[in-house]
C-alpha positions, 0 to 999 in steps of 0.5 A: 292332026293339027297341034292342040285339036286331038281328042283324047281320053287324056284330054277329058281329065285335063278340061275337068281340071281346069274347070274345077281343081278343087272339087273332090273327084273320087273317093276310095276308101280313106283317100280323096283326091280333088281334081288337081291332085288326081291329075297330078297323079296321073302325070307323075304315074305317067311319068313312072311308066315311062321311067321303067322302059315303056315306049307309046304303043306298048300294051299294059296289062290291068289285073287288079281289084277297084281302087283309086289306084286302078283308075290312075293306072289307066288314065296314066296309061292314056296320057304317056301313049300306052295301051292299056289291056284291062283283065278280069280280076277273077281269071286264072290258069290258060284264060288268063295266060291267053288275054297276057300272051293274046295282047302281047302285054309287056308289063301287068299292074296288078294287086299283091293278092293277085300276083301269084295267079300270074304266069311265070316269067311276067314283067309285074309292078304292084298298083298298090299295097306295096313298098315299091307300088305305082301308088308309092312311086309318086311322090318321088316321081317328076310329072310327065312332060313328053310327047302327047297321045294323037286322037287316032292312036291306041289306048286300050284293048277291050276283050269281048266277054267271051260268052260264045267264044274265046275273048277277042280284044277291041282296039279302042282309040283316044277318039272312039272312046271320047265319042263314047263319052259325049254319048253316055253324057247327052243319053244318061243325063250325067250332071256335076252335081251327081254322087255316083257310087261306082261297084262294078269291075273298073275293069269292065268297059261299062263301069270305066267307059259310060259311067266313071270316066264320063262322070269325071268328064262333067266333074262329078265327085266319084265314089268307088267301092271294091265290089257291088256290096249291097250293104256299102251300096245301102248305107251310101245312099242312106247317108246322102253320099250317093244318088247315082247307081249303075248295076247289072241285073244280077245285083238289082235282083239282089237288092230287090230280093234283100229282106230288108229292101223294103225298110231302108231309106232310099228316097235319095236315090235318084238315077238307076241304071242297068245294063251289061245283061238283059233285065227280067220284066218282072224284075224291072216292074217290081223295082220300079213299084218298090222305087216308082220316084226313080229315073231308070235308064236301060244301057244297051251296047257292047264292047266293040261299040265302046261300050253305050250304043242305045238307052232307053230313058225313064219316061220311055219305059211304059209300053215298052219295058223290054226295049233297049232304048233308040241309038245314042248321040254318034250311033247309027244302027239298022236290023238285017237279014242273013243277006245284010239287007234291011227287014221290015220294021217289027221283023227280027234281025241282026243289029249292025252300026257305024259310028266313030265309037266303033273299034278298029277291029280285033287286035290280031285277028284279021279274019274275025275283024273281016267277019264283023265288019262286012259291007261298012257295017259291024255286025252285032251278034244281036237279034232284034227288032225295031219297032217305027218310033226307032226303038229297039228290043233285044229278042236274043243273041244269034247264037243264042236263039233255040231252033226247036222242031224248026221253030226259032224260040227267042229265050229271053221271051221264055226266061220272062215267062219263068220270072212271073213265078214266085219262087223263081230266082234267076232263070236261064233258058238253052237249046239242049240237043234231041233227036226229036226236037234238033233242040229242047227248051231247057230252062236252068233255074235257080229256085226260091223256095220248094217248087218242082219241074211240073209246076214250072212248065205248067207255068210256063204254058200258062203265059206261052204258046206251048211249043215255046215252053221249056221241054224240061227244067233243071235246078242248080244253086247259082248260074255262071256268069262273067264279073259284068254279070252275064250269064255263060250260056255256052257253060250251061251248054256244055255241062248239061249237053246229056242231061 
């Protein structure tokens, strides 16, 4: 590509900086850093990467908690031409190995707290909270004056969830992930003047690629918290000091379920968002009478796609509150068959895309790669159906859908029938195996209060055709789920596979 014509997520930071140097850009904890300070960081962060060894292409691995530390780390990772691999924090033992090994990571920036989960043998430097930390290495460190990373070259590896199977990493280049941010900025409405708090995993392609690094792209000043804490959350918009949130549906349910949700002062929060797992109806509809001034925006997408590839904005909600929104800026989206061939609007079929967000495959997995992206398109794993205003609704993930007596029961339109009750939490609906059914509705429930499995299944036949009522229903204290708020299904499979 013609010198001075890449684009890059390097590149974004850069423009930021040359507009408004001083304006504040993140906040953490006690530190700030104004726009110029933190590029200055993140040159000489990029400098010290370098120094140690490190050529363009290696891949980095990011095992650390929320800081302003985890966010230098991967923009110095973008700008000296390393790949960055972000890991969830929460993992241990052979699933972390597996990302480390799977990757082919030559170094892990991680936090001291976390580096005694690592396996032996692994190539370390601290983020921060240590002497000789990429932190502290700054001041003693020059800018970086090398080359520049090119629009088509790696700059991460972003490992799918693994819900259904074992992680695969996306390979991400400079120009998928910028196109990504153009889009998250025309669809979410992301303004300067914005004070979004960010909680989730900053390891997590939706907090770091649709909300934060887009964020910084328009110069807004950023506010990162170690973990979705609902006080901090709270007292943050309280004090004015945020008006921006994005949350999976785990955490809004948390904040809706708090005793004292209805008497704090949330009148300067202004744009909600919600995404990374489907939202219960019941849930979204007692949010938005509790908050009815609050513009909620529905962010739909996976990570192969960068993440962002749908949004459903706050005056597109009535009427159609389970939909997922219509494709963003550089998203081109169809609903097919088994066949790949287009079904009729309002017919249930796989999503598939094209669009320069996409990655550019699985990093060393020829055969997933060529099972995804099949005749030009990437298939999803999502059901949905698309509706004649261009409008998409989820019904449920491929894999997930329960194929009851040879009937096939979306279980997200059960889980909504169960959210109706009062004393019902959360919800997980899974087909169990039975000699009778091939698969019985089986709802696992987190209860509020007293209530029994009779009561739940009349319930659900009160809203449903009876077949898709759940056959039986299983009580536990708390779903698993990934740190982006998914439920493992596959887990609730597996344990309850005799129940």
């Amino acid at each position: 590509m013609t010198a001075g014509r890449s684009v890059t997520v390097d590149g974004v930071l850069r423009r930021s900086v040359r507009r408004s140097p001083a304006r504040v850009a993140v906040r953490y904890g006690e530190r700030s850093w104004t726009y110029a300070e933190l590029d200055d960081a993140v040159s000489r962060a990029a400098r010290a990467l370098r120094d140690i060894g490190l050529a363009p292409g290696d891949r980095v691995g990011a095992y650390g908690h929320n800081s302003d530390a985890y966010l230098i780390a991967f923009l110095a990772c973008a700008r000296a031409g390393l790949v960055h691999v972000p890991v969830n924090q929460n993992l241990t033992g052979d699933d972390l190995s597996y990302i480390l090994d799977q990757s082919g990571s030559t170094l892990v920036l991680t936090d001291p707290d976390l580096a005694a989960n690592l396996p032996d043998g692994v190539r370390t430097l601290a983020l921060r909270d240590a002497d000789d930390s990429l932190l502290t290495r700054l001041a003693a460190t020059e800018p970086y004056d090398g080359e520049e990373p090119q629009t088509e070259d790696l700059v991460q590896l972003l490992y799918t969830s693994g819900t259904t199977a074992l992680p695969k990493g996306a390979m991400m280049t400079h120009r998928a992930l910028a196109h990504e941010y153009l889009s998250a900025i025309a669809a979410l409405d992301l303004q300067a003047g914005d004070r979004p708090v960010h909680a989730l995993p900053l390891y997590h392609s939706a907090q770091m690629h649709v909300f934060l690094v887009p964020y910084l792209a328009v110069g807004a000043t950023n506010t990162i918290l170690d973990a979705p804490d609902g006080d901090r959350i709270l007292d943050l918009i309280e004090a004015g000091d945020a008006d921006s949130l994005f949350a999976p549906p785990t955490v809004w349910i948390g904040l809706a379920n708090r005793p004292d949700f209805d008497d704090r002062d949330l009148g300067g929060l202004g744009k909600a968002y919600y995404g990374a797992s489907i939202m219960p109806v019941p849930v979204l509809e007692r949010l938005r009478e509790r908050l009815p001034k609050l513009a909620f925006h529905n962010c739909f997408g996976q990570s192969e796609i960068g993440p962002l590839s749908m949004v459903l904005g706050p005056y597109e909600h009535k009427g159609r509150m389970e939909s997922c929104g219509r494709t963003v800026m550089f998203v081109e989206a169809r609903v097919v068959d088994e066949h790949g061939e287009d079904v009729p609007d309002g017919t249930p079929g796989e999503i598939v895309y094209k669009s320069p967000q996409l990655c550019e495959g699985y990093w060393n997995k020829p055969e997933e790669t060529a099972e995804a992206f099949r005749d030009g398109w990437f298939h999803s794993g999502d059901l949905a159906v698309r509706d004649e205003e261009g409008y998409f609704t989820v019904v449920d993930r491929v894999k997930d859908v329960i194929n009851s007596g040879g009937v096939l029961i979306a279980s997200r339109q059960v889980e909504d029938a169960l959210y109706t009750h009062d004393r019902v939490a959360e919800a997980a609906v899974i087909g169990l195996p039975d000699e009778k059914w091939i698969e019985a509705v089986t709802a696992v429930v987190v209860p509020r209060g007293e209530v029994t499995e009779a009561e739940l299944i009349a319930h659900a036949r009160e809203n449903l055709p009876h077949f898709k009522a759940p056959k039986k229903v299983l009580f536990v204290d708390e779903l698993p789920r990934n740190a982006s708020g998914k439920i493992l299904k596959r887990e609730l499979r597996d344990r309850f596979a005799e129940a």
